[in-house]
N, C-alpha and C positions, 0 to 999 in steps of 0.2 A: 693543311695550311702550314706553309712554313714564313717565317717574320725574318727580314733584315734588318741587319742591325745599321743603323746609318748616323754616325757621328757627327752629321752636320748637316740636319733639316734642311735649313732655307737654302743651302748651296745645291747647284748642278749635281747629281748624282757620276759618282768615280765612275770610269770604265770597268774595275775590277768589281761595284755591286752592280752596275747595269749587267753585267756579264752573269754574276749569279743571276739575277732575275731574270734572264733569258732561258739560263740556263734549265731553272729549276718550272719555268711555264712550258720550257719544251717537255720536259722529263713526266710533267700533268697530261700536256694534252698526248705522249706518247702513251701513260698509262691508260686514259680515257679510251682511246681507240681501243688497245685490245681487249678489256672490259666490253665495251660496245661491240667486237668484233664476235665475243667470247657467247654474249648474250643472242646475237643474229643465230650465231651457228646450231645453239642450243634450241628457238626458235624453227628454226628450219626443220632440225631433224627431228623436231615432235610433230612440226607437220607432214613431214614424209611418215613418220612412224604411223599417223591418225588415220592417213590418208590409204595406207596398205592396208590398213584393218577395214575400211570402208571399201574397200574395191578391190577386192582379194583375183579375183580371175581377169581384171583388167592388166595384162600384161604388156599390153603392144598399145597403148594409146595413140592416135591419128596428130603429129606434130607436124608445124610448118615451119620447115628449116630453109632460111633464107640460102641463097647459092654464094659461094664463095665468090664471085668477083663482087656481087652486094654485101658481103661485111668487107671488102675488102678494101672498098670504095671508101665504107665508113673511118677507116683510121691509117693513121699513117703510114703503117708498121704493120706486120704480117702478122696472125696471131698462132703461129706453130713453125715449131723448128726442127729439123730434122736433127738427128745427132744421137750419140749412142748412151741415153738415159740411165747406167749400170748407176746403182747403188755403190758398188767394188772401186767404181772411181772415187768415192768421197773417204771410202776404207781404206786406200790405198795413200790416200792424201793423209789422213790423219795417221797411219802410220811412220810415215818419214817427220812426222811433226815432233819439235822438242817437249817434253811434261811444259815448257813456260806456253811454246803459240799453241797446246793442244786446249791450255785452258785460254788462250786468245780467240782461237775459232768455237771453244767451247761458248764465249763472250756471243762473238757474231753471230753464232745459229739463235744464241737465245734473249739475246736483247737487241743487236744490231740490226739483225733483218726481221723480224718484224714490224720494227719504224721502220725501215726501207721500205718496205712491200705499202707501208702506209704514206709516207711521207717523202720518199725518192722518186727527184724528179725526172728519172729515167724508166724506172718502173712504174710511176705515176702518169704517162705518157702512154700505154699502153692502154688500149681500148680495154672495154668488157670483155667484147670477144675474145680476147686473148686472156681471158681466168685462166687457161692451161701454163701460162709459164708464168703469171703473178703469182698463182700455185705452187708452182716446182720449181722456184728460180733456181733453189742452189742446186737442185741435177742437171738444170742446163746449164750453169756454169762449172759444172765439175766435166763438162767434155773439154775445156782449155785448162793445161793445170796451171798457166801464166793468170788465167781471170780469177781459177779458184785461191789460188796462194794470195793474191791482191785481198782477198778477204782480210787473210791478217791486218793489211795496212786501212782499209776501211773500219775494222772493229777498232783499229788505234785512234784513230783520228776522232772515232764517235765518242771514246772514251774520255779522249783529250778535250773536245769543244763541247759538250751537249753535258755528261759528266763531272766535270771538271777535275781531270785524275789526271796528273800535271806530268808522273811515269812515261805516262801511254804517250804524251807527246814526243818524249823524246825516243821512245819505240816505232811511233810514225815518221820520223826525220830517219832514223838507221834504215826501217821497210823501204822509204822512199831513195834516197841512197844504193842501195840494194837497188833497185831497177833503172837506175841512172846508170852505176857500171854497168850492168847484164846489158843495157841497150848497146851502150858504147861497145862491150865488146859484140853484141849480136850485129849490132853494124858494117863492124871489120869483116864479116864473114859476108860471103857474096851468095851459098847455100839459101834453099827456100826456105828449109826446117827452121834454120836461123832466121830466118825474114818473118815466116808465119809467129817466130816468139818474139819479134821486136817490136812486131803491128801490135799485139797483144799487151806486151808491156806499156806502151805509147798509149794504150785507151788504157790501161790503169791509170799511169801519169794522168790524165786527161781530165780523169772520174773525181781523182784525187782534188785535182784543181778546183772545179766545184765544187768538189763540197768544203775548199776553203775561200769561195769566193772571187776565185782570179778565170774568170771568161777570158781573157784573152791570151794567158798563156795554158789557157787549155783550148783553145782554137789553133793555137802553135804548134802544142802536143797533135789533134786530128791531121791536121795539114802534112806533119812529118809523115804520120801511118797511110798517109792517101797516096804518099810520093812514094811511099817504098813501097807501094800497090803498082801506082803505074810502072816503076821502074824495074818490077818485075814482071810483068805484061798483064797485068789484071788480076783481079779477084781471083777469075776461077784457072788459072796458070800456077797464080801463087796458093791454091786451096787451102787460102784463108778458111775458120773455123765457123761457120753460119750464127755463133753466138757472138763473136768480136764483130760482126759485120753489124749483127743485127744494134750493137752496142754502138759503131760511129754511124749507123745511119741515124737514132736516135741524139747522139751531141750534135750532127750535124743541123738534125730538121727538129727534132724533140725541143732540144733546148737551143736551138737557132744558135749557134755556135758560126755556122756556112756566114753570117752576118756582121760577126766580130773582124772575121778579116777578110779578104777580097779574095785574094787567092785561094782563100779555104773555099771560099763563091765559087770559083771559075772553076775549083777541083772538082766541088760537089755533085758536076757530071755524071764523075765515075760510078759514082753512088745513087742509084734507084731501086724503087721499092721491087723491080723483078730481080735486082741481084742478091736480094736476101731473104730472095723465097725459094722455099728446098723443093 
């Protein structure tokens, strides 16, 4: 239990204590899940453990695995992605990291994405069926190293608003910043490689936005990466990265993003669920 101090009862409560007491009910109900999360898993494996001791030669038990266009049907979004799952890309990332963002990412793997996996609205979008990347997120995002470096700026921002570590915010304004030049300059270049890291950037910008509340200019942000799709003759022309696809088809349809603005509507075309199935 933690008490606020509030110097004036009968008045409206400040922005700066409503802010801690959000803060600090997020920070409960974040704890709660992975306790609760902590307790299922512990659960589970004594019953797989009980259950092998009970049926020791039952090897091959008779399951009905529904067919893939039937879970398919069930959710919006494809639940596997192709891409090259190496351990080596995340070893590779955290070596070019400075000792300050290695303990940033150090932050992200170990408090950031666990609330994500629970409480992000992009990965909370994602069916059952698709446990394999609510699972694995970060080695599907370590195949773009533009989605995985955006980590840093995700682990700042969680720090700065859920936290209240007031550092981190102005760490998330530099991160952010930092991929406003890289776009501008990935712009100027008329290159795909360049094109495929600008799309990429453009859905951090995007991700970013949400999670500070502005839908609308992160439907600005989509709209931009759809246009530098078509204006390089598609998806697969521009062999965009099957994890940035699967990332705006979710702002588009996930968080209804295609709705904030009209044209992001009419864009939305380009984007279906057979162009970000591998």
């Amino acid at each position: 239990m933690q008490f606020i101090t509030v110097t004036n009862p009968g008045q409206p409560a400040s922005a700066k204590t409503t802010r801690k007491a959000h803060s600090h009910a997020a920070r409960v109900a974040h704890a709660r899940t992975r306790k609760q999360r902590m307790v299922d898993y512990h659960d589970q494996k004594r019953q797989q453990t009980a259950k092998g001791h009970d049926e020791p030669y039952n090897l091959s038990p008779k399951l009905t695995i529904p067919s893939t266009s039937v879970l398919q049907k069930s959710t919006s979004v494809p639940f596997t992605l192709p891409g090259d799952f190496q351990p080596s890309n995340i070893i590779y990332f955290i070596k070019s990291l400075s000792p300050f963002e290695h303990s940033i990412f150090s932050q992200y793997l170990q408090t950031v994405l666990p609330s994500q996996i629970a409480h992000c609205p992009i990965i909370m979008d994602i069916a059952e069926q698709a446990a394999e990347i609510r699972s694995n997120w970060i080695f599907f995002v370590s195949t773009d190293q533009v989605l995985l470096r955006g980590c840093l700026l995700a682990a700042c921002r969680y720090l700065a608003q859920v936290e209240l570590r007031d550092e981190y915010a102005l760490m998330a304004i530099q991160y952010k910043q930092y991929y406003l030049q890289s776009l501008r300059k990935g712009l100027s270049s008329r290159g795909l490689s360049s094109r495929r890291n600008a799309v990429a950037m453009t859905t951090v910008l995007a991700l970013d936005e949400i999670t500070c509340g502005d839908h609308l200019v992160a439907a600005k942000h989509v709209l931009g990466a759809m246009k530098m799709v078509e204006e390089a003759g598609g998806l697969e022309r521009l062999g965009l990265n099957h994890l940035v696809r699967y990332v705006l088809y979710n702002l588009m349809f996930g968080k209804r993003l295609s709705e904030w603005d009209m044209d992001l509507h009419l864009a939305s075309t380009l984007m279906t669920p057979d162009s970000i199935l591998p």
